[in-house]
C-alpha positions as CSV (number, residue, x, y, z in Angstrom):
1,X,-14.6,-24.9,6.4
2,X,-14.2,-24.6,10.2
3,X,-13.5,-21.8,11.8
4,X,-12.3,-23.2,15.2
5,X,-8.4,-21.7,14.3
6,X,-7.0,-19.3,11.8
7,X,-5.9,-20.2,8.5
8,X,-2.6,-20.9,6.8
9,X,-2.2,-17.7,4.2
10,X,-2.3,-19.6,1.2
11,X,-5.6,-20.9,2.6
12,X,-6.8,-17.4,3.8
13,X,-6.2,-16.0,0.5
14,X,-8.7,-18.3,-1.3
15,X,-11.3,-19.5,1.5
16,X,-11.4,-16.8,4.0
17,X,-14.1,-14.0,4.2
18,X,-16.8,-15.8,2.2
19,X,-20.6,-15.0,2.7
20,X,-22.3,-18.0,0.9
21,X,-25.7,-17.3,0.1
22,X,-28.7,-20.0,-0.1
23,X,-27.9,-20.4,-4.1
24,X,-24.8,-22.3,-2.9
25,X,-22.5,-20.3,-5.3
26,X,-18.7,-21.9,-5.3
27,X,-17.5,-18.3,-5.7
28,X,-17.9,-15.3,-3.9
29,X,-21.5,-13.2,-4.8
30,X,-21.4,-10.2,-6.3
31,X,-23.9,-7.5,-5.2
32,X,-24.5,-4.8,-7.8
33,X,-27.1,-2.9,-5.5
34,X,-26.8,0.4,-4.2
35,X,-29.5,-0.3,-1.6
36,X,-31.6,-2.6,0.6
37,X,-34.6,-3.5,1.3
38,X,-36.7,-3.8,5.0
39,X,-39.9,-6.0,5.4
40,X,-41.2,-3.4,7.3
41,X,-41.0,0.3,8.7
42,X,-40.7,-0.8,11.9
43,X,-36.8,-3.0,10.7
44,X,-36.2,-0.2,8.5
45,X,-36.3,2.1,11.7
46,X,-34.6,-0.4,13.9
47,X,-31.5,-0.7,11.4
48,X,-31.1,3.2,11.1
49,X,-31.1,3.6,15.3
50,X,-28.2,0.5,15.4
51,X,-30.8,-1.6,17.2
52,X,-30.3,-4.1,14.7
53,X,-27.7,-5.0,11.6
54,X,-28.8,-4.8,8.4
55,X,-27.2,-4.0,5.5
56,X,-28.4,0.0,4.4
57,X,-26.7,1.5,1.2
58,X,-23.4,0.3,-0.2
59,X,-22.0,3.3,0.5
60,X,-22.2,2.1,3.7
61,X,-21.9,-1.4,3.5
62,X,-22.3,-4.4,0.9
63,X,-21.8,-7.9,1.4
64,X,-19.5,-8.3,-1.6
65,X,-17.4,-5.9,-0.1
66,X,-17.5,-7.3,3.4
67,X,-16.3,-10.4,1.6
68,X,-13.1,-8.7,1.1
69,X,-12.7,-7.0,4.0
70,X,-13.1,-10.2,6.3
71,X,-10.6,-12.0,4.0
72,X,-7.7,-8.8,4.0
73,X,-8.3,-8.6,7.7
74,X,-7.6,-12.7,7.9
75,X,-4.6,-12.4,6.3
76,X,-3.3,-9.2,7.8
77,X,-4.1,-10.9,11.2
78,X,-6.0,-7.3,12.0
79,X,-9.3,-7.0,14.1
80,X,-11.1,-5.5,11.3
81,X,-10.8,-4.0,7.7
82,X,-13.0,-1.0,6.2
83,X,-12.3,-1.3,2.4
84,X,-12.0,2.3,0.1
85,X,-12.4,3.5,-3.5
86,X,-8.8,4.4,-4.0
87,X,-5.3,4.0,-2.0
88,X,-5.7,7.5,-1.7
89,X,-9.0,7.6,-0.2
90,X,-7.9,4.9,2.4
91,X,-5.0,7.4,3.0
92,X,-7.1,10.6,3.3
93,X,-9.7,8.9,5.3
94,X,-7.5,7.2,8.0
95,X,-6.1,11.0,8.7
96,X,-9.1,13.2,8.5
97,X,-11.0,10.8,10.7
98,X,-8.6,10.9,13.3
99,X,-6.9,14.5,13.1
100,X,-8.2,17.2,14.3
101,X,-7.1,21.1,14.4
102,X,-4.0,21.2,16.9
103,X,-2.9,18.1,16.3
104,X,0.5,17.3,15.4
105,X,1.0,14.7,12.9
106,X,5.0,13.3,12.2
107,X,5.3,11.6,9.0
108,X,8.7,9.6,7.0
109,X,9.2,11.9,4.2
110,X,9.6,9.6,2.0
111,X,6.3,9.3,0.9
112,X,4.0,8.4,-2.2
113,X,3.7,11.9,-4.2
114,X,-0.1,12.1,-3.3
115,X,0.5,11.2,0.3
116,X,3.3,14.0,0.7
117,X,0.9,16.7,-0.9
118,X,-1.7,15.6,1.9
119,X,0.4,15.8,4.6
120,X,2.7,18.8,3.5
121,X,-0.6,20.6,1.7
122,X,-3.8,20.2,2.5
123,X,-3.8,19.2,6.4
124,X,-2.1,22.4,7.5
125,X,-5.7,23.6,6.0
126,X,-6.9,22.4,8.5
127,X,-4.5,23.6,11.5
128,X,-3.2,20.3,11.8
129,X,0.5,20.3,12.0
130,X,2.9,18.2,10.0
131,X,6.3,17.3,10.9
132,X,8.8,15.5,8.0
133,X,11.6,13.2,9.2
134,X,14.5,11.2,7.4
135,X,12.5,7.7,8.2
136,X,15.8,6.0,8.4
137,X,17.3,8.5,11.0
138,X,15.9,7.1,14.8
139,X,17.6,10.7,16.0
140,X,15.1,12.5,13.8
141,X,12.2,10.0,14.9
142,X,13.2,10.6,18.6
143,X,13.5,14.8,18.5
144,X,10.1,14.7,16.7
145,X,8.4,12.4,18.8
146,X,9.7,13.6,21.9
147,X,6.6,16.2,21.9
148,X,2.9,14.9,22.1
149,X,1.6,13.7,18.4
150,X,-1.8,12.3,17.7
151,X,-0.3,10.5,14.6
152,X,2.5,8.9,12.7
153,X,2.5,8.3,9.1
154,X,5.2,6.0,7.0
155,X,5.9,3.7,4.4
156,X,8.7,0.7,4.4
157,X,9.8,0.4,2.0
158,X,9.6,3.8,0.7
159,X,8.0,4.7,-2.9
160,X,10.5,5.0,-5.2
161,X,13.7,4.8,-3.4
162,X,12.9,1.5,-0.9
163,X,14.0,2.9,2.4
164,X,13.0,0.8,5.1
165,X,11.6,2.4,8.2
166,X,12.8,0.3,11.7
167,X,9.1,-0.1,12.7
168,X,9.5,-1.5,15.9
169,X,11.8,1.5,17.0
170,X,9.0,3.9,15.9
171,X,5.9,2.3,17.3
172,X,7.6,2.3,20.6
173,X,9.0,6.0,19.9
174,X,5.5,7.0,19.1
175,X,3.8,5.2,21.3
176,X,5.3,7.1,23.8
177,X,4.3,10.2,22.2
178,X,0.4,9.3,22.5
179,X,0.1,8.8,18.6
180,X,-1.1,6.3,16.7
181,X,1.2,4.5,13.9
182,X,0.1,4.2,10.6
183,X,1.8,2.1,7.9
184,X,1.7,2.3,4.0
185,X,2.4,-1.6,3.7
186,X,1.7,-1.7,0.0
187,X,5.7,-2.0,-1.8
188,X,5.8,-5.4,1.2
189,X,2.2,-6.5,0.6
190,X,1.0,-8.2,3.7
191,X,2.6,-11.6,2.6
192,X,6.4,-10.0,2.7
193,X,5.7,-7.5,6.2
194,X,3.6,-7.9,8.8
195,X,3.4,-3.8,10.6
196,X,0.5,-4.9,13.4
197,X,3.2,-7.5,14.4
198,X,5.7,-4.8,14.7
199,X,3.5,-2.9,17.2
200,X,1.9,-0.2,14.3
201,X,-1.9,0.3,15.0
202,X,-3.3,1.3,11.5
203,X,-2.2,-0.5,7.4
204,X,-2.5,1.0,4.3
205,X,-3.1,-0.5,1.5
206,X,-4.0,0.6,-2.0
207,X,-5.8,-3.1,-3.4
208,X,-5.4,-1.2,-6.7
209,X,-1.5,-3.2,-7.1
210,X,-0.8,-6.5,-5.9
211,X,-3.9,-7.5,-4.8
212,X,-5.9,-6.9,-8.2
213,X,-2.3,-7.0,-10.1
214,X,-3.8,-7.2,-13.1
215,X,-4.1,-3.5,-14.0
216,X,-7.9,-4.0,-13.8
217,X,-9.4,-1.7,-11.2
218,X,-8.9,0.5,-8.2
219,X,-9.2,0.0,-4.4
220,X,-8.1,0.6,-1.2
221,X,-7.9,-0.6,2.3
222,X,-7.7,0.8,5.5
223,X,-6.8,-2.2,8.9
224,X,-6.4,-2.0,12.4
225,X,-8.0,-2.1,15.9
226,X,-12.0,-2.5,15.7
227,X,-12.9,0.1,18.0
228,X,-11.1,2.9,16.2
229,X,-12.4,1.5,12.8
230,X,-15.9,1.4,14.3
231,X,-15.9,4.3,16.6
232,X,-13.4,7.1,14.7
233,X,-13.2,5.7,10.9
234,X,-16.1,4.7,10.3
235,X,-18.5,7.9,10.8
236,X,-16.0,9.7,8.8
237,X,-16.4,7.1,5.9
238,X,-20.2,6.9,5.7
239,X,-20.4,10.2,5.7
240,X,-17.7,11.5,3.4
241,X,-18.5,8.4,1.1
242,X,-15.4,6.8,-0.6
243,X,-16.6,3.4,-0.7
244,X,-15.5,0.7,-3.1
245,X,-17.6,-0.5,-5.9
246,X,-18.9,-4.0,-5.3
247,X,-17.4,-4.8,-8.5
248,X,-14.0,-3.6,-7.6
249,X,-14.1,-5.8,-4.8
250,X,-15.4,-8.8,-6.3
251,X,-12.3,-8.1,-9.0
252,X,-10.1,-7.4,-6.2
253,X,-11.2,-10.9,-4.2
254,X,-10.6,-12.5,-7.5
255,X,-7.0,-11.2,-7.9
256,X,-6.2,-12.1,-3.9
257,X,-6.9,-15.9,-5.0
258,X,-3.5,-15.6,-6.8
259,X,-1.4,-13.0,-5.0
260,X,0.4,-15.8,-3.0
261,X,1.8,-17.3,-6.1
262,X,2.2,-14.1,-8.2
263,X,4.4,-12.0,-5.5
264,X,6.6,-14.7,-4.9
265,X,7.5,-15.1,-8.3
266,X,7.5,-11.4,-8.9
267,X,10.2,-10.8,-5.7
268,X,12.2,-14.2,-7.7
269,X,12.5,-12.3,-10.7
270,X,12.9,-9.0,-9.0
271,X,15.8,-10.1,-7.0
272,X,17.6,-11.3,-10.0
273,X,17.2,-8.8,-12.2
274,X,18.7,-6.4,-9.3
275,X,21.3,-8.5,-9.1
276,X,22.1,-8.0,-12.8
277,X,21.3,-4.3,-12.8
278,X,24.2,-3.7,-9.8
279,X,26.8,-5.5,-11.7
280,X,26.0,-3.6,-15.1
281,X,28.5,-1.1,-16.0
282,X,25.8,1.6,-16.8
283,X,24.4,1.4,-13.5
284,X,25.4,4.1,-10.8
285,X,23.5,2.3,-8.2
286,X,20.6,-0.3,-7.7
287,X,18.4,-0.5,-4.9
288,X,16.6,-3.7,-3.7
289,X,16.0,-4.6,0.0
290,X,18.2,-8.2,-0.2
291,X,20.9,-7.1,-2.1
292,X,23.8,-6.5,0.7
293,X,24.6,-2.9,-1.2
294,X,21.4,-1.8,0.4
295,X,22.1,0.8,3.1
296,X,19.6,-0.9,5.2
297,X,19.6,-4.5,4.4
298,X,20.0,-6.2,7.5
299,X,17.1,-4.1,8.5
300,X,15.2,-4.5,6.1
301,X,15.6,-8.9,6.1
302,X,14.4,-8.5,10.1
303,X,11.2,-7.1,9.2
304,X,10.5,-8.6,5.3
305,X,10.3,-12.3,4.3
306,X,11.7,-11.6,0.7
307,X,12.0,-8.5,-0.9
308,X,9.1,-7.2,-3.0
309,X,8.5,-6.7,-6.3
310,X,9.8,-3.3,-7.1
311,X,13.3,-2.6,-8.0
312,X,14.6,0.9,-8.3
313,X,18.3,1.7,-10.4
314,X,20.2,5.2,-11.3
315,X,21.8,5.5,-14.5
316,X,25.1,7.5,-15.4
317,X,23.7,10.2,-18.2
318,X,20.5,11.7,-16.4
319,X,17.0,12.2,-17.7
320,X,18.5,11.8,-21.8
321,X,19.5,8.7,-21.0
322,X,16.8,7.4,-18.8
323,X,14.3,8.5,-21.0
324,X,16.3,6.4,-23.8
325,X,16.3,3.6,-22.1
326,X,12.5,3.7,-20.9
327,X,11.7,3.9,-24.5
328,X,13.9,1.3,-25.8
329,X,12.4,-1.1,-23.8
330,X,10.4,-3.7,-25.8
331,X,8.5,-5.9,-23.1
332,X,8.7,-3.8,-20.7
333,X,6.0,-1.1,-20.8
334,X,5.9,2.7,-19.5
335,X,3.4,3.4,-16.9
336,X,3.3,4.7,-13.0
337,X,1.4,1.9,-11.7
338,X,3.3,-0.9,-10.0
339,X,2.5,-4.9,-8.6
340,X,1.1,-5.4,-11.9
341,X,1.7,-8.6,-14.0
342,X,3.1,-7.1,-16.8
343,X,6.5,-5.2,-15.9
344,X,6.3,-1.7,-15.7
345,X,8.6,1.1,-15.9
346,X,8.1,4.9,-14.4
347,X,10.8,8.0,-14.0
348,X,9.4,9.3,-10.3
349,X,10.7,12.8,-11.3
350,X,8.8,13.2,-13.9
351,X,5.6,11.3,-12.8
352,X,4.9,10.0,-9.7
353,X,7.1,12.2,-7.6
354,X,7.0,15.3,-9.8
355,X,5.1,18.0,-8.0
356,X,7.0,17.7,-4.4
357,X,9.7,19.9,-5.9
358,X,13.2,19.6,-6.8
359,X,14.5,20.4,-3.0
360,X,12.2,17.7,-2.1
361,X,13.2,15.4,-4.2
362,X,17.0,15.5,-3.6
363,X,16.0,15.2,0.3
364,X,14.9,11.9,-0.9
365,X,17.5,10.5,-3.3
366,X,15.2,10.7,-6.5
367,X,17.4,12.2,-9.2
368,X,16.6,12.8,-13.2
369,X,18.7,9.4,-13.7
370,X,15.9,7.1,-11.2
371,X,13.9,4.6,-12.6
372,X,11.9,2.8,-10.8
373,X,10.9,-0.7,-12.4
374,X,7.6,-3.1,-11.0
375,X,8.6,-6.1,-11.9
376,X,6.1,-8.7,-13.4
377,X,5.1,-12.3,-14.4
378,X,6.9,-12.3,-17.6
379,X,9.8,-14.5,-18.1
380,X,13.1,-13.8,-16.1
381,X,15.7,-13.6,-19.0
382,X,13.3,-11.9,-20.9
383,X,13.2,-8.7,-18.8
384,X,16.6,-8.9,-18.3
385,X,17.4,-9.2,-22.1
386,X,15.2,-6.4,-22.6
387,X,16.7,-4.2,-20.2
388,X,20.4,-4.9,-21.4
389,X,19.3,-4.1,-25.2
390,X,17.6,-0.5,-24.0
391,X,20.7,0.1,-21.8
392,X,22.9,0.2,-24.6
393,X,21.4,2.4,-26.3
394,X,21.2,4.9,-22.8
């Protein structure tokens, strides 16, 4: 394979990243070993004063998991890639490396429960001051950015209710500001949106969905500029310690060989079933980023190739008759995790979204009546069969 000019994504998704070792293997290695060996004191010494690389501890490092990391960064198109146990540790890691006491951190509010509890909860802890925005209002972006910030923090689209953040507005906006632009990327996966070419510095993702998608194990992956990886991240994450299992990633590398195919037909299906859900009579509303009802469709089709796999709908009746619905369903199953290949089915009040409060969660748009649906691999009339038996009986 040469390396003389960067591959196509398809191409990237199979061949890039790969460490062959001299037993020849045609797939990737996996290195169950939490350390490594030095033929001498003298290396062992060398390695540990940066004088020379060598893998360590796979807390710090492990080829299995470079593996991934070189192939997420090729297809990201990102300098570098430090792979995590967890979404959430990729999260935490990319702020507490960076943020320190006095800092001012402005973030889209509507964020991933876990992510708002971080922001809203446990960095004021630390004297780090957050600041919440409507992520579709640029007035809002532009009062709050127009004071110094170290950081911005966002996801497009938005967990549950698929806002779409304009990112090239806000990396200019807080660019300005002195802060660095983070992006939870993982509702667009990097095949749909492409934040780096949108000027953000730092991508989120949580390798747990579509890049395993098979409901398998749990990951997490944190992209951007090499120096800051090197110099701010990385300190922080050999130190603090939320690296991924070498299994994880070897799973994870495994699942990346088929994201390509399974997200495009996921977004097929997804499309069509929101186009069925908006015209059904027990449907208040049904959000999807093509569907022209969208507030910010036009928007959203500048930024996003297709769009995505999630599909989100409100239902007349409330919580009795969402939860009548979610447990009519017959293929499709209950459960808050999402890019998945079976279709899955979650109520963000009650679950996902459930301890940012009430007043939160009407700032947002997430009523008792939300359901937010990850759509699958299963066939297309089936899902939408199934939903139109469990929405007669809403």
């Amino acid at each position: 394979m040469s390396d003389t000019k960067p591959l196509r994504t398809a191409t990237a998704l199979i061949h890039a990243g790969r460490i062959r070792t001299n037993f020849d293997e045609n797939a990737e290695a996996l290195f169950l070993t939490s350390g490594f060996v030095y033929e001498n004191a003298e290396l062992a010494e060398a390695v540990f004063a940066n004088q020379v690389q060598h893998y360590q501890y796979s807390r710090f490092a492990n080829p299995t998991v470079t593996m991934l990391e070189q192939k997420l960064a090729a297809i990201e198109g990102a300098e570098a890639c430090r792979c995590t146990a967890t979404g959430m540790a990729a999260v935490h890691a990319t702020l507490l490396s960076t943020l320190k006491t006095g800092d001012r951190l402005v973030a889209a509010r509507a964020l991933f429960g876990s992510c708002h509890w971080i922001v809203s909860t446990l960095l004021p802890q630390y004297g780090i001051t957050p600041v919440f925005v409507d992520g579709a209002n640029l007035d809002e972006w532009r009062a709050a950015l127009s004071l110094p910030t170290a950081m911005v923090l966002l996801e497009t689209p938005s967990n549950p209710m698929l806002d779409i953040v304009d990112l090239r507005a806000v990396c200019t906006l807080a660019h300005a500001a002195g802060a660095l632009v983070a992006v939870d990327n993982v509702f667009a996966t990097p095949l749909l949106q492409r934040p780096l070419e949108f000027g953000a510095d730092i991508v989120i993702y949580s390798a747990t969905k579509h890049m395993d998608g098979q409901g398998r194990v749990l990951g997490g992956a944190v992209l951007g500029p090499k120096k800051w990886l090197e110099n701010t991240f990385q300190p922080f994450f050999r130190n603090t310690g939320p690296a991924l299992s070498p299994f994880n990633a070897w799973v994870i590398l495994k699942g990346l060989e088929t994201m390509g195919l399974r997200v495009a037909a996921q977004s097929k299906s997804a499309e069509a079933i929101a186009n069925f859900l908006e015209s059904h009579p027990k449907i208040t509303s049904a959000l999807y980023p093509t569907l022209k009802s969208h507030p910010q469709h036009n928007l959203a089709m500048s930024q996003m190739s297709a769009g995505g796999t999630l599909v989100t709908f409100n239902l007349a009746g409330g919580k009795p008759a969402a939860f009548k619905t979610m447990n009519a369903f017959k293929i499709i199953t209950i459960s808050n995790n999402l890019g998945d290949t079976k279709s899955l089915a979650t109520h963000p009040a009650t679950t996902t979204h459930m301890r940012i409060g009430e007043a939160e969660r009407t700032k947002l748009g997430i009523t008792d009546s939300t359901i937010r649906l990850s759509v699958g691999l299963e066939d297309q009339t089936d899902l939408i069969e199934d939903l139109t038996q469990a929405l007669e009986q809403a």
